[in-house]
MDTraj code that builds the backbone (N, CA, C; nanometers):
import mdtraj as md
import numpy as np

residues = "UNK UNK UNK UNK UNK UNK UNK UNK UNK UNK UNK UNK UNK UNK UNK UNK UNK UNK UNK UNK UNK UNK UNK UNK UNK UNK UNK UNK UNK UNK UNK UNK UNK UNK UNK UNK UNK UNK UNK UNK UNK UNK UNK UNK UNK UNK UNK UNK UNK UNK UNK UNK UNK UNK UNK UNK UNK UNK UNK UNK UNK UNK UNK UNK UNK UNK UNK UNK UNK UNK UNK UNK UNK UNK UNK UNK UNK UNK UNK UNK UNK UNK UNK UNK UNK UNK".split()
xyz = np.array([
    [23.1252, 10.6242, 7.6239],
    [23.0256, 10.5692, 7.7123],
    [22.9946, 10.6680, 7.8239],
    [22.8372, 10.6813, 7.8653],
    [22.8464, 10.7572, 7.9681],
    [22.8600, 10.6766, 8.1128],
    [22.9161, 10.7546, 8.1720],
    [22.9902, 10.7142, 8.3284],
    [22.8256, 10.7095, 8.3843],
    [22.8575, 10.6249, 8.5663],
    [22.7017, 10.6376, 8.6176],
    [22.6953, 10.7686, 8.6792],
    [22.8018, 10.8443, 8.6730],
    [22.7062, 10.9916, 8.7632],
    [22.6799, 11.0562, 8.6896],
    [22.7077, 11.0652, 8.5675],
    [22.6379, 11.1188, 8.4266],
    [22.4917, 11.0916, 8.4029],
    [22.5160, 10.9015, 8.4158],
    [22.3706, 10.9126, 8.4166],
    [22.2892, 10.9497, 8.5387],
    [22.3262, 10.9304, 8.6389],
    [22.2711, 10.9801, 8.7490],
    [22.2169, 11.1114, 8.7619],
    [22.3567, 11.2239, 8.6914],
    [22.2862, 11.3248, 8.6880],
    [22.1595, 11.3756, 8.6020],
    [22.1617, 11.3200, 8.4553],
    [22.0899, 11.2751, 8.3584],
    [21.9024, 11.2455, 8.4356],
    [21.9526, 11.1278, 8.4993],
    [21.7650, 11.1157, 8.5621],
    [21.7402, 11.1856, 8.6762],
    [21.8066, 11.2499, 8.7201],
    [21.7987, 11.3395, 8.8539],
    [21.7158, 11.4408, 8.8010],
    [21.8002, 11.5318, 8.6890],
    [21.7415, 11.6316, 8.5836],
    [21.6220, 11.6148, 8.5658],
    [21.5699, 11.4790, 8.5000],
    [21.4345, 11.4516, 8.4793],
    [21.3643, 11.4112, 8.5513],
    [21.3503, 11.3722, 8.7328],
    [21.2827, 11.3570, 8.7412],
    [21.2578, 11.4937, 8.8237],
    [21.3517, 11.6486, 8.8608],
    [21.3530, 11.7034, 8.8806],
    [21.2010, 11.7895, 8.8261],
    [21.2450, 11.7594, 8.6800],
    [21.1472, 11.8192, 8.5913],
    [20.9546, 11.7745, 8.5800],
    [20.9854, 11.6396, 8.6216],
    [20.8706, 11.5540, 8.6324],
    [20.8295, 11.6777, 8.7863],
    [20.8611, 11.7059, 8.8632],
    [20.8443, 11.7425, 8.9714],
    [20.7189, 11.8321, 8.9751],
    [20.8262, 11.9249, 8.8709],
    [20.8270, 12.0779, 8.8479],
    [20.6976, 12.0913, 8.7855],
    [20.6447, 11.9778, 8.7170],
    [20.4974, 12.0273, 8.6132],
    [20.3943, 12.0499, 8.7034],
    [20.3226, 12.1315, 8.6571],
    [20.1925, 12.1716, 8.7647],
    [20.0950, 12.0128, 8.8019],
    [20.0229, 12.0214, 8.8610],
    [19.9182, 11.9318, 8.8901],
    [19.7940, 11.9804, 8.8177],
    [19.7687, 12.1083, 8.7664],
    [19.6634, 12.1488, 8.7092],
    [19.6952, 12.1315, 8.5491],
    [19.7924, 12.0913, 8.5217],
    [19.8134, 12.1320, 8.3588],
    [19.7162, 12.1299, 8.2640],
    [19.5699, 12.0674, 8.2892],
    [19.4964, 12.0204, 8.1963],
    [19.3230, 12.1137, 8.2449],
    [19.3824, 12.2381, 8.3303],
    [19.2903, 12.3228, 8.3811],
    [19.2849, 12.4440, 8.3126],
    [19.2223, 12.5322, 8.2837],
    [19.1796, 12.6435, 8.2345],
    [19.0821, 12.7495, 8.3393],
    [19.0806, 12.8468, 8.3577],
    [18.9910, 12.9342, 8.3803],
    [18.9141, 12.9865, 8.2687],
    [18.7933, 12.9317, 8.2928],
    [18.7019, 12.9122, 8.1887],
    [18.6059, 13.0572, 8.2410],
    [18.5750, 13.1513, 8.0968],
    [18.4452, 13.2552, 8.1193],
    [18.3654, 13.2224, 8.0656],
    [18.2054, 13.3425, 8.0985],
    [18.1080, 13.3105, 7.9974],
    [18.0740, 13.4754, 8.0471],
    [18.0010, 13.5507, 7.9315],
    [17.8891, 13.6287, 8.0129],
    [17.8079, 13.6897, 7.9688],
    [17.7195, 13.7330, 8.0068],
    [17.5355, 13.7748, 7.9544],
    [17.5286, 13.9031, 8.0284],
    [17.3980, 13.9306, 7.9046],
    [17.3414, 14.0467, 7.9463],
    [17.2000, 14.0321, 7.9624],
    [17.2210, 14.1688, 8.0487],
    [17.0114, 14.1505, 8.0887],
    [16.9619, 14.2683, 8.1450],
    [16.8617, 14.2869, 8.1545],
    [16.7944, 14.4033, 8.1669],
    [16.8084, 14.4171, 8.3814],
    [16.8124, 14.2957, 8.4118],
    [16.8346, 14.3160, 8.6028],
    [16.9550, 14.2206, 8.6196],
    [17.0440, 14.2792, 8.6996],
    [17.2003, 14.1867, 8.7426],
    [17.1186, 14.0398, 8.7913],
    [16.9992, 14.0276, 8.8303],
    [16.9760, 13.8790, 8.8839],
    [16.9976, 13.7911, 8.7721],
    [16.9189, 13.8177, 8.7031],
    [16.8830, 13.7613, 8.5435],
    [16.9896, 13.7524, 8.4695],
    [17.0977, 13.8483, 8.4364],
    [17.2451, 13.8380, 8.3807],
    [17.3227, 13.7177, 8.4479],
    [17.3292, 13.7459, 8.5752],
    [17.3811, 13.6170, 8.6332],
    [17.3244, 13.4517, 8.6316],
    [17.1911, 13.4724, 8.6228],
    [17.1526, 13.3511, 8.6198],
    [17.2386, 13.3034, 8.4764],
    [17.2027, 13.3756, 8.3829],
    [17.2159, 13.3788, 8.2470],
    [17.3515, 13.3148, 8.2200],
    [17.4826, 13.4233, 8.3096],
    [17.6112, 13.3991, 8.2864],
    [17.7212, 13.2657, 8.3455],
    [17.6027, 13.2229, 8.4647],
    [17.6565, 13.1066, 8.5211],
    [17.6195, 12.9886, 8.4339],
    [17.5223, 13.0091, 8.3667],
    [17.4160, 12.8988, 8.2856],
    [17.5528, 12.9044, 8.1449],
    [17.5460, 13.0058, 8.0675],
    [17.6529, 12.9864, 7.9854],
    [17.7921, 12.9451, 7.9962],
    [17.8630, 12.9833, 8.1061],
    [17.9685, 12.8995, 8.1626],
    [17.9456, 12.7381, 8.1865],
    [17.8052, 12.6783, 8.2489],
    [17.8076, 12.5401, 8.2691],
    [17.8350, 12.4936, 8.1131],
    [17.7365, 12.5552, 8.0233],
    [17.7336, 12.4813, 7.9010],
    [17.8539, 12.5154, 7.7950],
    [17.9116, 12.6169, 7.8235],
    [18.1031, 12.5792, 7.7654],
    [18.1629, 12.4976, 7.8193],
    [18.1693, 12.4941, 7.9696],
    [18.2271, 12.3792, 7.9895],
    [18.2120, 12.2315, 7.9369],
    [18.1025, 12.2133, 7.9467],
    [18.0615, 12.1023, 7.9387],
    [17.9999, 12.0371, 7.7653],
    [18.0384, 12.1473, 7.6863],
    [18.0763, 12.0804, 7.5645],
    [18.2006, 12.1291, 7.5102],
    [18.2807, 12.1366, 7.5979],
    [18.4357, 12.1227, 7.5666],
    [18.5060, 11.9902, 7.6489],
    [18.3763, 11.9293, 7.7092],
    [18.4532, 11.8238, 7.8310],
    [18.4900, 11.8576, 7.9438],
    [18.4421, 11.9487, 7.9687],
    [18.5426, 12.0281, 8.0951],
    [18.4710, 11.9960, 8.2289],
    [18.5323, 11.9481, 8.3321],
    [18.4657, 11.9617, 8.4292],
    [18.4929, 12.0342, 8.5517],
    [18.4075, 12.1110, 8.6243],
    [18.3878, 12.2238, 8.6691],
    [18.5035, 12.2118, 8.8265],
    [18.5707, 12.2931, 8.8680],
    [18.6232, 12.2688, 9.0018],
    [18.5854, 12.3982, 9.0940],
    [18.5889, 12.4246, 9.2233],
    [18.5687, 12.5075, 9.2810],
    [18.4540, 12.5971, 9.2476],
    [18.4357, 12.7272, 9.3211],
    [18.2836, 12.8294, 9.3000],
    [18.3271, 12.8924, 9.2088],
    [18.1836, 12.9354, 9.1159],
    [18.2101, 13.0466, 9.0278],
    [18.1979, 13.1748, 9.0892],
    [18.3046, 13.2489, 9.0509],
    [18.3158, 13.4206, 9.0418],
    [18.2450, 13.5216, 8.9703],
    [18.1207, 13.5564, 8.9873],
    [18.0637, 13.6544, 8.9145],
    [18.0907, 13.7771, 8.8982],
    [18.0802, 13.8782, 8.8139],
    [18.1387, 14.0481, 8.8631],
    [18.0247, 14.0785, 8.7680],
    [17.9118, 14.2136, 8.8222],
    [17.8483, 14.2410, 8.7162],
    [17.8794, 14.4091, 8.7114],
    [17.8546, 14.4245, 8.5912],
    [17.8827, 14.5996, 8.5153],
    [17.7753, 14.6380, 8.5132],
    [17.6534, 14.7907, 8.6034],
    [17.5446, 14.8346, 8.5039],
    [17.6245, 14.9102, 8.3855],
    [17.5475, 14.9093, 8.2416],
    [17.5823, 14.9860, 8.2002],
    [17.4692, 15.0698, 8.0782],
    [17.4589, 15.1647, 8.1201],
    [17.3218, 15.1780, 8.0947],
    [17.1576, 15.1392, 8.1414],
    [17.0842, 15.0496, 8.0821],
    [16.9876, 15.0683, 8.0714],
    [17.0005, 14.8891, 8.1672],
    [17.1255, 14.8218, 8.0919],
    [17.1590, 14.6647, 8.1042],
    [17.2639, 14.6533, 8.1838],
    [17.2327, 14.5324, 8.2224],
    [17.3343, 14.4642, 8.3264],
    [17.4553, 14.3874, 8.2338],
    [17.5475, 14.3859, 8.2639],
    [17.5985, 14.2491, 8.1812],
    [17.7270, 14.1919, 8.3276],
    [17.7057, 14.0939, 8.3017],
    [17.8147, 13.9983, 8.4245],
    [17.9080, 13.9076, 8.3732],
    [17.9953, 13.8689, 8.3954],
    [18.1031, 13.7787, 8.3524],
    [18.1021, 13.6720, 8.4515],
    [18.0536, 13.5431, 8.4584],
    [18.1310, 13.4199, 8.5311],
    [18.2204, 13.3572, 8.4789],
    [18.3217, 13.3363, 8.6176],
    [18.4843, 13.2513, 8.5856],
    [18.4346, 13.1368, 8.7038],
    [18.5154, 13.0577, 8.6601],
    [18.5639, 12.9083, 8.7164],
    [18.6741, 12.8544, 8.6556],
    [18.7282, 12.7309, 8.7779],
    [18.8483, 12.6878, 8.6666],
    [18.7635, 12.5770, 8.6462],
    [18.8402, 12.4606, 8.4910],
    [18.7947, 12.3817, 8.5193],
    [18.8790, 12.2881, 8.4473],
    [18.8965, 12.2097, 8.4134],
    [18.9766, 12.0990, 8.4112],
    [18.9466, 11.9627, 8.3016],
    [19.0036, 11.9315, 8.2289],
    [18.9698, 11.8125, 8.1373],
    [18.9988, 11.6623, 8.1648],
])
top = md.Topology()
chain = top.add_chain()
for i, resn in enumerate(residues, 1):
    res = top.add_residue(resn, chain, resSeq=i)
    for name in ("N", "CA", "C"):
        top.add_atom(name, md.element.get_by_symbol(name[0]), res)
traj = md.Trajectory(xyz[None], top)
């Protein structure tokens, strides 16, 4: 039979663990990104493709998106991040 500080220690453990799990667990940092002939237009582009991954994966959006754009060449291309959460 287990004794009670066995079990004691037993749910201590777990709820230790209950503690320990993030609050975000069901969040992702979600990308998207486009290209375009002017960084305005890439971005419009790359924030627009990020809404619509999110949002047919279920995801809903938290905090601002992060844009970064690359020239490269002739084209722009940009990456937007957000986290976002199910």
């Amino acid at each position: 039979m287990i004794d009670t500080k066995m079990l004691a220690a037993i749910v201590a453990t777990g709820l230790m663990a209950l503690a320990a799990t993030p609050a975000s667990a069901g969040c992702v940092r979600a990308g998207a990104s486009a290209t375009a002939v002017t960084s305005e237009l890439a971005t419009v582009l790359a924030k627009e493709a990020l809404y619509n991954s999110n949002m047919f994966a279920g995801r809903k959006a938290r905090g601002a998106v992060s844009v970064k754009c690359d020239y490269i060449g002739v084209v722009t291309t940009c990456k937007a991040r957000q986290v976002a959460c199910t």
